[in-house]
N, C-alpha and C positions, 0 to 999 in steps of 0.2 A: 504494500500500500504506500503511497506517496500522497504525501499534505497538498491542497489545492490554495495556491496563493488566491487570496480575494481579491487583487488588482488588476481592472482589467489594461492592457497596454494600448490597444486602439485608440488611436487620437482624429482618426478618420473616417469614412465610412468605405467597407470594404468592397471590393467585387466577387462575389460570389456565384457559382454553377451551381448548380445544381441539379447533376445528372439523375433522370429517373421522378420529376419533379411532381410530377403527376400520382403516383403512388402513396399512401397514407404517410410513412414515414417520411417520403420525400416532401411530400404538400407541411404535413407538420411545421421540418424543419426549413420551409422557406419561407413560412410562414415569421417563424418565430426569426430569420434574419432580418425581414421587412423590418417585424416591430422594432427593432433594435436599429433602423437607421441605415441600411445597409442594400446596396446594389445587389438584385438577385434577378440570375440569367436561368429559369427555368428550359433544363434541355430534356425533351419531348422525342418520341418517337413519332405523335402524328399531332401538329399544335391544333388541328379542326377538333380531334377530340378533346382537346385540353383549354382550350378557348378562355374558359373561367378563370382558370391561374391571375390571367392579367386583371380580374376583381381583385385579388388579394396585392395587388402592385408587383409584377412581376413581370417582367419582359421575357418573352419564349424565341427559342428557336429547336430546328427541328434536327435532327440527325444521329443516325446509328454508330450507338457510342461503342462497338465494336471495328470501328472505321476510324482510324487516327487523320485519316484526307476530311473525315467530316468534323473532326472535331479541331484539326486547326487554328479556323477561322473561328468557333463559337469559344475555344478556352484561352485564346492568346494574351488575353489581355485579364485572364480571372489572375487573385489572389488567394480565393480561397476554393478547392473545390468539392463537393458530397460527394459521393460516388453512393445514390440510393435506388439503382437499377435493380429491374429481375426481370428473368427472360419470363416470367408468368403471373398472369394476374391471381391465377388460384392456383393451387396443386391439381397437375394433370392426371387425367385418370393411366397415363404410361408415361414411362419415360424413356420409351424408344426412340433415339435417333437424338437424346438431347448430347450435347457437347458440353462434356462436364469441364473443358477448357475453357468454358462462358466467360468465367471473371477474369481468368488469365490472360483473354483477348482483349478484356477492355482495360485491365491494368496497363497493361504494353503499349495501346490507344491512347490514352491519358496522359500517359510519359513521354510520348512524343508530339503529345499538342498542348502543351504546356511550355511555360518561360525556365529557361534555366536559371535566370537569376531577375530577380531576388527567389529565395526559393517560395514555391509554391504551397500552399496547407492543403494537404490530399488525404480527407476522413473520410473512410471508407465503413458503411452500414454493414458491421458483422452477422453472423449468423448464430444465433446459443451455440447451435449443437456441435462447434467446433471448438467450445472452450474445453480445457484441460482443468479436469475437477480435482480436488486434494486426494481422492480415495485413487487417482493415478491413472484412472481409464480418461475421455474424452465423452460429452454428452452423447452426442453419437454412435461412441461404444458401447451404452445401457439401451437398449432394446424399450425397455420402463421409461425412458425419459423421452427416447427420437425415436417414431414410426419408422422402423427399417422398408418401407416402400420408398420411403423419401431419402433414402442414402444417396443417391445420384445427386439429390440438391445440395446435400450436406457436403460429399466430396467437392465439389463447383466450387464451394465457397471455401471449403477447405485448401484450394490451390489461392487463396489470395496472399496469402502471408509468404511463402516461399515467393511466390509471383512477387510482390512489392520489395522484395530483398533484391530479387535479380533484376528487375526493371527499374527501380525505383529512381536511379538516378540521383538526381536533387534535391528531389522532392520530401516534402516535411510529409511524412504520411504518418498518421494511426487510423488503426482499426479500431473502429468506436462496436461494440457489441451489445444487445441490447438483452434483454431476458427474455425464456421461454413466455411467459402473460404478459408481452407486449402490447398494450390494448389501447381503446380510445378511453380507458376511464382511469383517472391518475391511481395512484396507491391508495390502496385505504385509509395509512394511515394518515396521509396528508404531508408528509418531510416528503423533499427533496429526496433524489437519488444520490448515488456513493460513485465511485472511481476506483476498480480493485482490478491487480493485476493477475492472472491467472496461474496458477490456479486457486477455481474460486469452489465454493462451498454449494452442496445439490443445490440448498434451501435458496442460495444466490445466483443458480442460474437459470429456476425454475420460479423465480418471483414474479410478481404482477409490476407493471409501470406501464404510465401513460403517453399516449405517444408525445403529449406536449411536455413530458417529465427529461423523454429524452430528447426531447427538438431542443429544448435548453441546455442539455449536460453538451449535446455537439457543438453547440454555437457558442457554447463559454471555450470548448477548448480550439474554435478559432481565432475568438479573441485575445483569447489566452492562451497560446500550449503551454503545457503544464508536462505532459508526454510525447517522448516522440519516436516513430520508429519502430511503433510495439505494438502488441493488440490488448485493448482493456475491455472488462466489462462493466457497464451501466447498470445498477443493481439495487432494487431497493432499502432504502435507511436500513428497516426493518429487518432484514436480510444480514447485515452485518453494523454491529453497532462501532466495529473495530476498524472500519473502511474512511475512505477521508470524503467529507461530502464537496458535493458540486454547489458550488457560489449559484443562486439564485439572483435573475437579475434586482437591483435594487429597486425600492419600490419609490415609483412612480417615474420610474427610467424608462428607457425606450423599453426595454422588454417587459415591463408591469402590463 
């Protein structure tokens, strides 16, 4: 575990991508960069269907963020970027023919349409079932915890962390991880979430948080890295009373 400094260093307002923007996690978290003040470039697979984004203030453009020629021109100029894509909107009833190289293709894509300097903020929306739990297996390795139909997704996302070592480049990357009861309804018990380094504990990677619990914990550690280069988990108070919490914006600041 590592202490989260409360000061944020932004003295600007930033440019922010946001690939996958359309998606509940992705919509959350660009949501929550608007409120804070901040350039947000929602990147869409199709902008007809995503049309509304620009209700919430956000500027779209379109392109297959497995395509480093498409994504060029749309991250040239970002500072900061989400990486909150998934090749699906629901779980497929097969997963014949998918290409568990998905994330790998768009890590590699990202790294080469990006600035090499100043370096770039590259958080990337994890998956639970790839965290490494204390008892020493991987979520995905308990049967009890990840639907073994869905290993093909799990592996996908398991190639990201090797992928951002080899490709990374420059680039300031973490892998932000969210918890299995990733939902639209905050925690119960109402705290903020935590910042723990894996490996983490069942009860913490099978906790509940809301998506706006974590569209804050990513957009603090834009404004702030506090980590870099690693994969953490996002994890309710509740869950670990021994984790260091995530700075909630101040109140009545851009993010209240």
């Amino acid at each position: 575990m590592e202490n989260i400094d409360t000061e944020r260093t932004v003295s600007a307002p930033l440019r922010v991508a946001v690939l996958g923007a359309g998606g509940r996690v992705g919509r959350a978290v660009s949501r929550e960069f608007v409120a804070r003040g901040h350039a947000v470039l929602g990147v869409v697979r199709d902008e007809r269907r995503h049309a509304g984004l620009r209700e919430l203030g956000l500027d779209l453009a379109e392109a297959d963020v497995t395509r480093g020629a498409d994504l060029v021109g749309v991250l040239g100029t970002a500072d900061v970027v989400v990486l909150a894509v998934t090749p699906f909107t629901a779980p497929p009833p097969t997963f014949d023919g998918f290409d568990e190289a998905y994330y790998e293709h768009v890590v590699r894509a990202v790294a080469g349409a990006t600035r090499p300097e100043p370096p770039v903020r590259l958080l990337t929306i994890g998956l639970f079932a790839t965290l490494p739990l204390t008892a020493g297996a991987r979520v995905m390795d308990d049967a009890d915890l990840f639907p073994p139909p869905l290993l093909p997704f799990a592996r996908a996302h398991d190639r990201v962390l090797p992928a951002l070592r080899r490709h990374g480049g420059a680039l300031d990357w973490l892998i932000v991880t969210p918890p299995a009861g990733l939902g639209p309804e905050a925690a119960a018990d109402g705290r903020g979430p935590v910042l723990a380094r894996p490996p983490v504990g069942r009860d913490q990677a099978t906790g509940a948080l809301g998506h706006d619990q974590f569209a804050r914990a990513v957009a603090d550690q834009a404004e702030n890295p506090t980590f870099h280069r690693a994969q953490v988990a996002v994890v309710p108070a509740s869950a670990s009373a021994s984790a260091s919490p995530v700075r909630s914006p101040d109140p009545g600041g851009p993010g209240a």
